[in-house]
C-alpha angles and dihedrals in degrees: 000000000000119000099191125132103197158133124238103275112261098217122229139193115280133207127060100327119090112241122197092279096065088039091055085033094062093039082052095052096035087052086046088056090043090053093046093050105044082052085059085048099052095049087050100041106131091213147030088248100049090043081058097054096042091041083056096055099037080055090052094041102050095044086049086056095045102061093039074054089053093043087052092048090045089049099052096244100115122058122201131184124229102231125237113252099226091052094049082053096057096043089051094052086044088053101041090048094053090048076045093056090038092063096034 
């Protein structure tokens, strides 16, 4: 059975040369690291003001990777896997049971 969530697959040049998929492929990981950073940030600003500032550009930032994610995935370009259910039921009682612990 195939687990796949995708579009069919926009083809693109091979060889040394970069195409349009590694050019999207490296914006979409340098907007992950921005995201992850700027959460770092906003958990370390030293003042309301400066939260602010940093909340506005995580905001930018993450909406920004999300639609070059959703122009990968339309374009075939990103593969997910449906997940199993009973896995999604174990994880989620893992889960559950460790934030269980943590309050205890």
């Amino acid at each position: 059975m195939n687990n796949q969530i995708k579009n069919p697959k926009v083809e693109t040049p091979t060889g040394m040369t970069l195409n349009d998929k590694d050019y999207i492929s490296s914006l979409l990981s340098t907007l992950k690291q921005l995201v992850k950073n700027y959460a770092v940030s906003l958990t370390e600003a030293s003042c309301e003001e400066l939260y602010e500032e940093y909340k506005e550009m995580f905001d930018t930032y993450s909406s920004l990777q999300r639609e070059v994610y959703e122009l990968m995935f339309r374009k075939g370009w990103y593969v997910l896997e449906q997940a199993d259910t009973n896995k999604i039921s174990s994880k989620y009682q893992t889960l559950n049971q460790e934030f269980m612990d943590l309050n205890g």
